[in-house]
N, C-alpha and C positions, 0 to 999 in steps of 0.2 A: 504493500500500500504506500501513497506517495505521503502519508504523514511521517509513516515511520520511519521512510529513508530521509525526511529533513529532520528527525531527533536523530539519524546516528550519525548526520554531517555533525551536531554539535557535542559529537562523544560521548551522547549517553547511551547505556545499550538495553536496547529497548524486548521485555517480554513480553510476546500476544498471547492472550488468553481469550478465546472465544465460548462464550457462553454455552452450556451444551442444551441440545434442543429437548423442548417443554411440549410434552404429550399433547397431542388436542382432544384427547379426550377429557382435559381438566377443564374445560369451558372459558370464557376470554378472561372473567374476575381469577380463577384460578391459577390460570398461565400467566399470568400478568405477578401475580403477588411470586408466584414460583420464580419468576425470570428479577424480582427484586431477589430473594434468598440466595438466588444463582450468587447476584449482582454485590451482595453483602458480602455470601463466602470469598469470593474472588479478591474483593478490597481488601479482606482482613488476612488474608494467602501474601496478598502483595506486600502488606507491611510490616508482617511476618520476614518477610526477606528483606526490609529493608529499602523496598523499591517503595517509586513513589505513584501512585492510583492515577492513571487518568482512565476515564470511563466513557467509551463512543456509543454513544444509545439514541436510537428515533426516538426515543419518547422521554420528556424530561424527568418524569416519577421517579427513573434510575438515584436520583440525586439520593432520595430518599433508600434505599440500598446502600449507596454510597456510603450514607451518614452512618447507616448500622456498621456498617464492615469496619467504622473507624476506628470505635470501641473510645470513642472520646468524650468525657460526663459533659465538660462546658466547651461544647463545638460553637462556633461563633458559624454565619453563612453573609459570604457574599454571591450575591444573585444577579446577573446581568441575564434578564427577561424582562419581557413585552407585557406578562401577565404572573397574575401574584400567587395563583396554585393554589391557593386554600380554599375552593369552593369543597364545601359538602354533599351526599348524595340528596340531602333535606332541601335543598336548594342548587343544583344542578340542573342546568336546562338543555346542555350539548350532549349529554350521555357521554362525555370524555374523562375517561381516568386519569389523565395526565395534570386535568385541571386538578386535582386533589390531593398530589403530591406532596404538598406541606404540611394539610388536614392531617391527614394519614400519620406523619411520619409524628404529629403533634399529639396523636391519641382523637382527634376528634371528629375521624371517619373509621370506615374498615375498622374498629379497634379490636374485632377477637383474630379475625385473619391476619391482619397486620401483624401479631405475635407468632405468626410465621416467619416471620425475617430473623436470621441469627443477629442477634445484637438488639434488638428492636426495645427499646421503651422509649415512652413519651416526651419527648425532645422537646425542653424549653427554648424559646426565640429570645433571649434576653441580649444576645448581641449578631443583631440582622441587619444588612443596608443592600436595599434593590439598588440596580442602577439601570436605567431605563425604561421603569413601570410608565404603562399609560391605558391598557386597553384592560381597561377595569371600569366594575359598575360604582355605585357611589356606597350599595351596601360594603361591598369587596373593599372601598379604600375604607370603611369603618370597621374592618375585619384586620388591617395594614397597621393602622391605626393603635386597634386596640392591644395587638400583639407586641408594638412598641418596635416594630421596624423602622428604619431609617431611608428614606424614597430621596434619588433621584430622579423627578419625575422627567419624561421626556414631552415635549410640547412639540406639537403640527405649525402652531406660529410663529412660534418665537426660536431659534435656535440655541441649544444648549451645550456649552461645554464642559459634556460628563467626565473626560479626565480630572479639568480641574476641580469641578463639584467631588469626585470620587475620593481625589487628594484630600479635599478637605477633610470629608469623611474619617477619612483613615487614619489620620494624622488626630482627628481631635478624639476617637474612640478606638480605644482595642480592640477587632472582631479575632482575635488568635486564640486557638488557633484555631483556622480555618475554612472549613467546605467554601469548593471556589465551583459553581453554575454557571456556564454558559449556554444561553436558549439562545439559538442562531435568528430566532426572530424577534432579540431586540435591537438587531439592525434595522432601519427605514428600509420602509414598503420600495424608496426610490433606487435601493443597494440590488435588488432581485429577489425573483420569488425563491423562499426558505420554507417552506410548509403550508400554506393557503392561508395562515394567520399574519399575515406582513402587515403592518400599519404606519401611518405618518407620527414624525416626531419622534424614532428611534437616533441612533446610534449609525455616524455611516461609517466606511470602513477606516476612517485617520482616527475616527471616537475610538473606536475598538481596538485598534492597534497601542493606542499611547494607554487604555487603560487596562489592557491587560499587562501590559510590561510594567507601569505600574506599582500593579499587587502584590509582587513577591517582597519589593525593598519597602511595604508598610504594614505588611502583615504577617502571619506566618500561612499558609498553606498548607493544608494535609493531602487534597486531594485537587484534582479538579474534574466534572463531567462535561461532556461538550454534547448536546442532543438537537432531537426536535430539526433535523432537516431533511426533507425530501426532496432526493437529488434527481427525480421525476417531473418538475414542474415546467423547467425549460430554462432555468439556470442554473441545473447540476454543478457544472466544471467552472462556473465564477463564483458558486458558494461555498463550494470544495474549496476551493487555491481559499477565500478568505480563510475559512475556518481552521486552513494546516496556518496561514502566517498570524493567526492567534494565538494558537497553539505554544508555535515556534518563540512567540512573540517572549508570551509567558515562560515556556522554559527556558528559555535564553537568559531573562530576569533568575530566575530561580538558580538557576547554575552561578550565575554573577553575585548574588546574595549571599552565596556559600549553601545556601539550606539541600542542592540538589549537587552532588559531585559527578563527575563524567568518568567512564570508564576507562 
């Protein structure tokens, strides 16, 4: 794959671990919470050796695996998404599990199945900062709100520069250590289509670049996942090439930081 050969230009050396395949006779709620358990063991395999988690998944819920496999009591989460994930099934109106990623991993969806994930309890959000929320309802930003996340919001009119909103961020709160989310749709709708959820007021690819390199010299990092794009749309191979020089972007910081060494 062309990410992994630009991590072993920068000397790290890189283990693929591909998920192994989920019965379909467990139904989509089943194969979905089975493919986070995969998603957990896998994490907590990886840090086990030492290495460091990045996690490639169409669907962003992964994060919430991610978080299990950490095995870390006060995980802090930076979030660069379009949308905030904590919708509930009580109020869900797309039938999308993805939307529910945060609920979930929060205790306040799925909470007996959810106890399927190795590692799994009720994940406090006491140090959370979106960066490029926008395509949220006004209940959802009182749900943002109440959990006491930290919003760089993205706006349609006004142009925003999320690096340095991010900086600030980071700089004035400890989110360490880590979970680092990237939902490839909170780049703007005007960057290419990412998933059929693209909207005005994201992130375009100079946002993106200067804030994921960044993250590593104002936070600590455990992980990071990179989801949610379908390379089916008609801009496959220009959401690819962004998504490896984010990638790239980030590990190149990390390696520089000291936190990641090269082989």
């Amino acid at each position: 794959m062309g990410i992994v050969g630009e991590l072993e230009k920068l000397g790290i050396k890189v283990h693929w671990h591909e998920l192994p395949h989920v019965d379909d006779s467990e139904g989509e709620i089943g194969r979905s919470f089975a493919l986070l358990a995969h998603t957990s063991e896998a994490v907590s395999q990886a840090i086990a050796k030492q290495s460091f988690p990045l996690v490639l998944s169409g669907n962003c819920m992964a994060s919430a695996g991610a978080a299990c496999g950490l095995g870390i009591e006060d995980l802090g989460f930076i979030y660069f998404d379009a949308h905030d994930d904590q919708e509930t099934p009580a109020w869900n109106t797309n039938g999308y599990l993805d939307a529910m990623g945060l609920s979930m991993l929060n205790g306040r969806s799925w909470e007996t199945i959810a106890k399927t994930i190795p590692g799994f309890r009720p994940f406090e959000y006491n140090k959370f900062v979106y960066c490029g929320l926008r395509e949220v309802c006004d209940e959802s930003k009182q749900r943002v709100a109440d959990c006491g996340a930290d919003v760089i919001w993205g706006n349609a009119e006004t142009k925003v520069d999320f690096a340095a909103e991010l900086l600030k961020y980071l700089r004035a709160r400890d989110y360490s250590p880590a979970l680092v989310h990237l939902d490839l749709d909170v780049l703007d709708e005007s960057v290419g289509k990412v998933n059929g959820y693209e909207s005005a007021g994201g992130l375009d690819e100079d946002d993106l670049m200067k804030s994921m390199a960044l993250v590593p010299f104002n936070a600590t990092p455990k992980s990071l996942t990179v989801c949610s794009f379908n390379p089916n749309l008609g801009d496959g191979d220009k959401i690819a090439t962004i998504g490896v020089r984010a990638v790239v972007q980030f590990m190149t910081s990390l390696l520089r930081s000291g936190a990641l060494k090269s082989s």
